[in-house]
C-alpha positions as a Markdown table, in Angstrom:
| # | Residue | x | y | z |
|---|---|---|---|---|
| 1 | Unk | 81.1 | 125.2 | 109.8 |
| 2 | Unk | 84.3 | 125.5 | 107.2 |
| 3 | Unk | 84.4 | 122.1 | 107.0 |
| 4 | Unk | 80.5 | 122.5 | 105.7 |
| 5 | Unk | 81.8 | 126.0 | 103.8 |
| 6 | Unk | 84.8 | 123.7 | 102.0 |
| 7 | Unk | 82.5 | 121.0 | 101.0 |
| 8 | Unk | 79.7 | 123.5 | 99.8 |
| 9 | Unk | 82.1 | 124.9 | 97.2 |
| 10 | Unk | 83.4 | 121.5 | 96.5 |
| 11 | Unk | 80.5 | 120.3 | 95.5 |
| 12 | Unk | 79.8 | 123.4 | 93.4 |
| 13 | Unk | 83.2 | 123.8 | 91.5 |
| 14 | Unk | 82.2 | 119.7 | 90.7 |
| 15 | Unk | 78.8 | 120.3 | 89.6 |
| 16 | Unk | 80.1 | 123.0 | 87.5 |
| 17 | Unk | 83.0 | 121.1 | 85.7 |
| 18 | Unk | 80.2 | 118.0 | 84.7 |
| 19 | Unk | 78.1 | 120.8 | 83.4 |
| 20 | Unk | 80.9 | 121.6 | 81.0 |
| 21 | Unk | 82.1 | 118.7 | 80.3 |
| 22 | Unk | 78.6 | 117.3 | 79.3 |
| 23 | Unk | 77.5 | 120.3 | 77.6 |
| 24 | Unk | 80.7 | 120.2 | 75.6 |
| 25 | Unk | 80.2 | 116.2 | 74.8 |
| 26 | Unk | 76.5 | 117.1 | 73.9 |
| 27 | Unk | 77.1 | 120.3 | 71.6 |
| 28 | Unk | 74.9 | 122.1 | 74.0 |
| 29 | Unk | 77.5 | 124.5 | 74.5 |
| 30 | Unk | 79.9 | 124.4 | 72.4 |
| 31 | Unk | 79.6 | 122.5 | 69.1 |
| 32 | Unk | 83.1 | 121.0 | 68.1 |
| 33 | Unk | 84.4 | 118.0 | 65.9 |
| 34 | Unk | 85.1 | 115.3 | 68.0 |
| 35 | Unk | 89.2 | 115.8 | 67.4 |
| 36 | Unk | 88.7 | 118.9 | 69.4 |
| 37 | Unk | 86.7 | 118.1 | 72.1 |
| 38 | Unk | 89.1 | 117.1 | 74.8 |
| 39 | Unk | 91.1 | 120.2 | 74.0 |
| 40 | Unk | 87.7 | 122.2 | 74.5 |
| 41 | Unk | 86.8 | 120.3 | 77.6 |
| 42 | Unk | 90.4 | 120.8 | 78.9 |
| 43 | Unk | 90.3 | 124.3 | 78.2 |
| 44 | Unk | 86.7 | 125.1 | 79.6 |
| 45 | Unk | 87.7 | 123.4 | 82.9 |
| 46 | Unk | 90.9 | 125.8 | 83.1 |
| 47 | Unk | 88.9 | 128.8 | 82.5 |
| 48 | Unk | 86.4 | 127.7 | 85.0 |
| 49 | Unk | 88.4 | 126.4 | 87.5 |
| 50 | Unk | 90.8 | 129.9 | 87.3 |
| 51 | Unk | 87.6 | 131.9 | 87.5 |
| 52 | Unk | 85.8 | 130.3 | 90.2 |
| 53 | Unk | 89.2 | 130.8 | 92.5 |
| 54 | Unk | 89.4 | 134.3 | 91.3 |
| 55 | Unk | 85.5 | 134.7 | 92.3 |
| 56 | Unk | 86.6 | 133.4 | 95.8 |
| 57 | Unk | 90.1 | 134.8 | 96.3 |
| 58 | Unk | 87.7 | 138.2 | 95.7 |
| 59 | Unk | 84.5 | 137.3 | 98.0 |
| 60 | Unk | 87.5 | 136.6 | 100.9 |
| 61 | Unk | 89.0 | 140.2 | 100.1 |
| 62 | Unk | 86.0 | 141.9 | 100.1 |
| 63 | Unk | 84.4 | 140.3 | 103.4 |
| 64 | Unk | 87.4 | 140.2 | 105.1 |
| 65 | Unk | 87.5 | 136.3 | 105.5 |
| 66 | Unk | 91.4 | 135.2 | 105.9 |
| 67 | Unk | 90.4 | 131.4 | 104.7 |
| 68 | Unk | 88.8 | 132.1 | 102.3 |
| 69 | Unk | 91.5 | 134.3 | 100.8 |
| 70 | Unk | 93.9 | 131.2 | 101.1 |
| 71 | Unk | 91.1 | 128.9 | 99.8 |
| 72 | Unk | 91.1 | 131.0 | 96.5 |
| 73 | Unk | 94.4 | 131.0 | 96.4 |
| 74 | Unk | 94.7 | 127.2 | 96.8 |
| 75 | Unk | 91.9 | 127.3 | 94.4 |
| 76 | Unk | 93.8 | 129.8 | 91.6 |
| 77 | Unk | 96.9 | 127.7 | 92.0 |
| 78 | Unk | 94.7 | 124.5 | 90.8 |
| 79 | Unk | 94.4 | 125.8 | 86.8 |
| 80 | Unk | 98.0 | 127.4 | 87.2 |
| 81 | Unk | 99.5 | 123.8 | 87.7 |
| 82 | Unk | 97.2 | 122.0 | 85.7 |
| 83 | Unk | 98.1 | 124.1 | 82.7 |
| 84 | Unk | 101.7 | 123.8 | 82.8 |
| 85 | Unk | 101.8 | 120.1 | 84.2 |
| 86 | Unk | 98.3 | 118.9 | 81.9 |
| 87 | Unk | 97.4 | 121.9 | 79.6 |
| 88 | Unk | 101.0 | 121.8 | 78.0 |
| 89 | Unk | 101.4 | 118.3 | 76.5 |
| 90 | Unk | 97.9 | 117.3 | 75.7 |
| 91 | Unk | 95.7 | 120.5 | 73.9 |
| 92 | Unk | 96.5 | 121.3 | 70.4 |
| 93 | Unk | 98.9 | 124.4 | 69.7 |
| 94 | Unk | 96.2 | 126.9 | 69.3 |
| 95 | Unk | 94.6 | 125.8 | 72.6 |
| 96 | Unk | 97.3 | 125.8 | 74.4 |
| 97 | Unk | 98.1 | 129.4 | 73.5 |
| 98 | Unk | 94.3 | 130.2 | 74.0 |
| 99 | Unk | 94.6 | 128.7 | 77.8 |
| 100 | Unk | 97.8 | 130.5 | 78.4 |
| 101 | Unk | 96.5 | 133.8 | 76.7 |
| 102 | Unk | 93.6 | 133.7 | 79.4 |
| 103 | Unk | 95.7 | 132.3 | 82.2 |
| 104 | Unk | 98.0 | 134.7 | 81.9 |
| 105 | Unk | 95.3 | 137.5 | 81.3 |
| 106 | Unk | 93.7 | 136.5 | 84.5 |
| 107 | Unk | 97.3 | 136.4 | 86.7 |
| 108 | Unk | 98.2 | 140.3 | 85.0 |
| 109 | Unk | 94.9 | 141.3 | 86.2 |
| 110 | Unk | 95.6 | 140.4 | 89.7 |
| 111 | Unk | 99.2 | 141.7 | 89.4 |
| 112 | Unk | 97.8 | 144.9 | 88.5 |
| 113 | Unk | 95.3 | 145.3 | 90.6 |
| 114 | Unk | 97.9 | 144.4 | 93.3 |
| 115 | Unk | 100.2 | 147.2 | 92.2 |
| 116 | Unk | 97.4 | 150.1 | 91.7 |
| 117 | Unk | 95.9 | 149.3 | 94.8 |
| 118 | Unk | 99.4 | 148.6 | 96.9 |
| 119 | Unk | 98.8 | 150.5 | 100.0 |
| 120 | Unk | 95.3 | 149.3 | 100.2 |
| 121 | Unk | 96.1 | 145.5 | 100.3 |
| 122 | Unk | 98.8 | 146.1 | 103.3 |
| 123 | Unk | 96.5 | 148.0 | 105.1 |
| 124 | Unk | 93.7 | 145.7 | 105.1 |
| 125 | Unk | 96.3 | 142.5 | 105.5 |
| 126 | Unk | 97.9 | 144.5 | 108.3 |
| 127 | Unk | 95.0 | 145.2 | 109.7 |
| 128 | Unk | 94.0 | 141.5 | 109.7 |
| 129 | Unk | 97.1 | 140.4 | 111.5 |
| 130 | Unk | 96.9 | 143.4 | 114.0 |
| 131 | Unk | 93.4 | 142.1 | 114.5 |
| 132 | Unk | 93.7 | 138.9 | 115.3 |
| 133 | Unk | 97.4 | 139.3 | 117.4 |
| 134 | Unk | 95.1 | 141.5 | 119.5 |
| 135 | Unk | 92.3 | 138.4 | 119.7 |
């Protein structure tokens, strides 16, 4: 059944980047000069690919679901690398400062939340591991 789960959202996240991808190469979402358009393509997959781990990372808070906690965070650590390994030497300058504006928007978010909501988060993670020694 994960194995099903894992290749669901596969499949998903991939549908997802070809619909950006082609709607940027199209001008169906975003019309560009064809200078720009890897930058925009390269950005719009960051954004997506940061958001739909944030999305999971969330769902597996919120239900309670230790793997899919660690999927999202696998997940969120996709867009982190890519943008300092990819990101970094190929988008123009004012890309590059848009995708680490939003990157970085996205990771203060989470540290935030994080620190307002401290005693929370160990409870429910000590919980889970209290749960599960006692399995």
């Amino acid at each position: 059944m994960i194995g099903l789960i894992a290749a669901a959202n596969w499949l998903a996240l991939w549908f997802l980047s070809a619909e950006v991808i082609e709607g940027v190469s199209r001008g169906s979402m975003v019309d560009v000069s064809s200078s720009n358009e890897d930058s925009v393509v390269s950005l719009g997959l960051t954004v997506l690919w940061g958001t739909y781990g944030a999305l999971v990372l969330a769902i597996g808070v919120i239900g309670g679901w230790r793997r899919a906690r660690l999927g999202g965070l696998a997940l969120l650590a996709i867009p982190v690398i890519k943008l300092f390994l990819v990101d970094s030497f190929l988008l123009d300058a004012g890309f590059r400062v848009a995708s680490f504006m939003i990157m970085g928007l996205l990771l203060l978010m989470g540290g935030y939340l994080y620190q307002r909501y401290n005693e929370a988060f160990k409870e429910f993670f000590l919980e889970q591991q209290t749960e599960s020694k006692s399995v």
